[in-house]
Backbone as numpy.savetxt, mean C-alpha at the origin, in Angstrom:
# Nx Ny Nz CAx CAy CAz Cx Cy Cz
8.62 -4.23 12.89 8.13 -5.07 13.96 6.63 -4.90 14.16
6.24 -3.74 13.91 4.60 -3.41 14.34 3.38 -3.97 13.07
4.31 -4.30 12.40 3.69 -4.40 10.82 3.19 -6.11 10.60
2.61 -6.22 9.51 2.50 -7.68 9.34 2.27 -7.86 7.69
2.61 -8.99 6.90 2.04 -9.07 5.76 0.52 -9.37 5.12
-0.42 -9.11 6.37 -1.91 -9.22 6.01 -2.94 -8.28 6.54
-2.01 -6.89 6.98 -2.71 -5.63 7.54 -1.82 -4.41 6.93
-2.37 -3.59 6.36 -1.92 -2.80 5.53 -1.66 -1.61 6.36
-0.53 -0.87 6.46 -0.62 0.89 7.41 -0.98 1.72 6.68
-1.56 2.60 7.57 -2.37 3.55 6.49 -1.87 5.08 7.65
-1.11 5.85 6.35 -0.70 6.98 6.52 -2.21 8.10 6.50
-2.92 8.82 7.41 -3.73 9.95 7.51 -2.99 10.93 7.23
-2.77 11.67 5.92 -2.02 12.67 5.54 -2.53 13.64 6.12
-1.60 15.11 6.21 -2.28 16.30 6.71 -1.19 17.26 5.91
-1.61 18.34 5.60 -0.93 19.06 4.75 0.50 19.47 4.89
0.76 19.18 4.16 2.41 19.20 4.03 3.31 18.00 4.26
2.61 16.97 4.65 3.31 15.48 4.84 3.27 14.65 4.16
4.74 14.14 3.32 4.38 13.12 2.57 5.17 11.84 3.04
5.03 10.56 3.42 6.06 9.93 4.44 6.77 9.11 3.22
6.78 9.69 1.70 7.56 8.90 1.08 9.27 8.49 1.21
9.66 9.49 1.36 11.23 9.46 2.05 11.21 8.45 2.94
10.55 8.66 3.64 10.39 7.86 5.88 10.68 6.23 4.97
9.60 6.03 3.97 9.32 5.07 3.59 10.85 4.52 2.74
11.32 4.66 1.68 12.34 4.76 0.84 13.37 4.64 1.83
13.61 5.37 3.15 14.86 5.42 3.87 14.72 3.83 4.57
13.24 3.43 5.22 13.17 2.23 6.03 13.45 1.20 5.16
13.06 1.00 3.69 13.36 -0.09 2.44 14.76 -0.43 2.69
15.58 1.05 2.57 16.92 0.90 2.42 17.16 -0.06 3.79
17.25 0.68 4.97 17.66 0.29 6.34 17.42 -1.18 6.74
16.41 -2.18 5.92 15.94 -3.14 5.62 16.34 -4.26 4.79
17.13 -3.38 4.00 17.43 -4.52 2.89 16.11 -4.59 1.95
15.19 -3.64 1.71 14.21 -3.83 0.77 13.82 -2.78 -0.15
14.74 -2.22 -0.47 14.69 -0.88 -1.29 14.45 -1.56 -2.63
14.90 -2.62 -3.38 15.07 -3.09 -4.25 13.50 -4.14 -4.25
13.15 -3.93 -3.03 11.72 -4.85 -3.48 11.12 -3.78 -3.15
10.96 -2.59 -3.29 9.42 -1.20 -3.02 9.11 -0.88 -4.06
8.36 -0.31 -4.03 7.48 0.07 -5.04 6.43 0.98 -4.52
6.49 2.31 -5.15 5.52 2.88 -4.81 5.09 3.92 -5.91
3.17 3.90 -5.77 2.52 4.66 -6.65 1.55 5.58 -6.32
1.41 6.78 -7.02 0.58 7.60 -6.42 -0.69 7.32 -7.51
-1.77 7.01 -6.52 -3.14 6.78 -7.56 -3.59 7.91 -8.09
-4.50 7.61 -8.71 -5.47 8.73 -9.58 -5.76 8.33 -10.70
-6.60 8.78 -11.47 -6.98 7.82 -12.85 -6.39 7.26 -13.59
-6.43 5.79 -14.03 -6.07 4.76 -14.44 -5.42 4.36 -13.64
-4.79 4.12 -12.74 -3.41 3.57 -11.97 -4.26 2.28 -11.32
-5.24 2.17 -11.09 -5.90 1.11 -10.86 -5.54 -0.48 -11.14
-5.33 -0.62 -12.25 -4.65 -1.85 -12.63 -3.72 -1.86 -12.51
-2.45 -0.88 -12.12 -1.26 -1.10 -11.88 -1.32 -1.50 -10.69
-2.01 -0.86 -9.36 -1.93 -1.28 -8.59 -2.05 -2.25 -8.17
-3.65 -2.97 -8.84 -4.03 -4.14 -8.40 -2.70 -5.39 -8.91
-1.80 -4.93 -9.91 -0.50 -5.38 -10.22 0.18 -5.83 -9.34
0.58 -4.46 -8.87 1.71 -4.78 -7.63 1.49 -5.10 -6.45
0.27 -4.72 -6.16 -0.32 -6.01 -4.68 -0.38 -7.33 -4.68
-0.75 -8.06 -6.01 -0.51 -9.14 -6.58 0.81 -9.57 -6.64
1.46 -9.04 -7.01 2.62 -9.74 -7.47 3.53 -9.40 -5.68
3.32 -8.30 -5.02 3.92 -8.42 -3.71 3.26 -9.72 -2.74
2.26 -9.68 -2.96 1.79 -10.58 -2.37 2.87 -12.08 -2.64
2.66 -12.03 -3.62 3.83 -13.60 -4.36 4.91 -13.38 -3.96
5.74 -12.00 -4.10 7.35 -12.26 -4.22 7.71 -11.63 -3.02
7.10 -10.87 -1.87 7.30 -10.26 -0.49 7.67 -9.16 -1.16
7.23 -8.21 -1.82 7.61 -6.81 -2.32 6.90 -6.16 -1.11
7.37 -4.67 -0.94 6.82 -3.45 -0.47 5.76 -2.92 -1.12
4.52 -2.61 -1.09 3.96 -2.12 -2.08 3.24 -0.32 -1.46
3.48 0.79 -2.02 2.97 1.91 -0.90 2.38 2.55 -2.02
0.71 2.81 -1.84 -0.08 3.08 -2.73 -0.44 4.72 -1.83
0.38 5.98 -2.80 -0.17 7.09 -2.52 -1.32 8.13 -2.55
-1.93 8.83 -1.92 -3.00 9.15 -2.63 -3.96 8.71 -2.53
-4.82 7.79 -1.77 -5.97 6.76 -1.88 -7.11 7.81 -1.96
-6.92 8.67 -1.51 -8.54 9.70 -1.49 -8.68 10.09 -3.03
-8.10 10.08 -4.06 -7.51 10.42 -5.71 -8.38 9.19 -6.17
-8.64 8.04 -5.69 -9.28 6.88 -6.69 -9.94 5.99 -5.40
-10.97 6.97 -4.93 -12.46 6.25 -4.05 -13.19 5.41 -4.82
-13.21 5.67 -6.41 -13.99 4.09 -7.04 -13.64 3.17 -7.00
-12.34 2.63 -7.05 -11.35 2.09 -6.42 -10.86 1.44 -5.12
-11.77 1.72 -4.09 -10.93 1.69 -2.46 -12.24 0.25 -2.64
-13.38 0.09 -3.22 -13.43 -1.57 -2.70 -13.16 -2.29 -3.55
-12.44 -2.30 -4.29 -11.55 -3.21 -4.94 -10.35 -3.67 -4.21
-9.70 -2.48 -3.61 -8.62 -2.56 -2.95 -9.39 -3.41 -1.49
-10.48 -2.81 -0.97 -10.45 -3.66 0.30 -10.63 -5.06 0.54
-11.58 -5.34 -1.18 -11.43 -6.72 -1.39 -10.30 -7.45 -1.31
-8.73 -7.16 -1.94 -7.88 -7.60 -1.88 -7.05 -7.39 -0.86
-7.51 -6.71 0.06 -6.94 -6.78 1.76 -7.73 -8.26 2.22
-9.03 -8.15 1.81 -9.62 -9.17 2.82 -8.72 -10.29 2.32
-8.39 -10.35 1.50 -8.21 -11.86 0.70 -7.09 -12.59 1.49
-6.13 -10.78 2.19 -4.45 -11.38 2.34 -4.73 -12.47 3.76
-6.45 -12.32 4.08 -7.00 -13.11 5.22 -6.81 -14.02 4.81
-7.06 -14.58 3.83 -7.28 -16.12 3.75 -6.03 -17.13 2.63
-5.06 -15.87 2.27 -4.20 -16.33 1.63 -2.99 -16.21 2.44
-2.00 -17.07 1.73 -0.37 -17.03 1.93 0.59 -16.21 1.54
0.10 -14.99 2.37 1.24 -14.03 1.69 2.45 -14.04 1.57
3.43 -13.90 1.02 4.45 -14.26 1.39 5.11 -13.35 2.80
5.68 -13.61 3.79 6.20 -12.73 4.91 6.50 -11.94 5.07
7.24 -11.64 3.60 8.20 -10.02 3.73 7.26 -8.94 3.36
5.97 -9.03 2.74 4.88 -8.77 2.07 4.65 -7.55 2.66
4.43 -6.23 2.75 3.73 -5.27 3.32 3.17 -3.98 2.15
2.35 -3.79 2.98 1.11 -3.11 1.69 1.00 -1.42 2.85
1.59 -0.36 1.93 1.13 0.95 2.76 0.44 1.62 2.07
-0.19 2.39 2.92 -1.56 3.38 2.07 -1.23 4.64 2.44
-1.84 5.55 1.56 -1.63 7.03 2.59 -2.71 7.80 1.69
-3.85 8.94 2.58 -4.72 9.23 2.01 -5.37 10.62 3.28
-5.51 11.53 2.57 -6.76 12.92 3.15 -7.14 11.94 3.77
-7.44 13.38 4.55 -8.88 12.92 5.54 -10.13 12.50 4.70
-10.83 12.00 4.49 -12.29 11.74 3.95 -13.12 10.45 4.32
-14.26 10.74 3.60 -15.44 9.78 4.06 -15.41 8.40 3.15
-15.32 8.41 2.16 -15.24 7.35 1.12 -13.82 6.52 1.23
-12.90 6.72 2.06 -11.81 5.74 2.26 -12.10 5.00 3.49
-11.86 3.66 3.26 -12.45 2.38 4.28 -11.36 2.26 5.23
-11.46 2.75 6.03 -10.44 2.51 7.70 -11.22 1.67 8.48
């Protein structure tokens, strides 16, 4: 309910928390376990990702990109394709999660 398909949640990790389960259990409870998808970044994963934001975007997939502080060369690429879900038709079911350290180089 708090969520939308053109604003992404972004998990502030702190040691010892990973909300992948939280995440995997709500898919299920949803009826969308079968549309999630989730990846933990770090070198190369880049194009996968930009993959599956794409293609969630089209088909209302889950998409939960772990790790964001792992691939900061990366985060304006990604914010580019947040801005975009501004001006495009996402599809509804569409939701995009992030989760990332504390740091300076990730765009909140």
């Amino acid at each position: 309910e708090d969520s939308n398909c053109r604003t992404p949640l972004i998990f502030v990790l702190s040691s010892g928390v990973d909300p992948t389960s939280g995440l995997v259990q709500l898919a299920d409870e949803v009826g969308m376990k079968n549309r999630f998808s989730a990846l933990s970044l770090g070198q190369g994963q880049a194009p996968l990702a930009t993959k599956l934001i794409k293609e969630g975007v089209k088909e209302g997939n889950w998409v939960y990109l772990a790790n964001c502080h792992l691939s900061l060369s990366w985060m304006p690429h990604l914010d580019k394709l947040v801005e975009q879900l501004q001006s495009e038709e996402p599809h509804p079911d569409f939701r995009l999660w992030l989760s990332s350290n504390p740091t300076k180089g990730f765009p909140i």
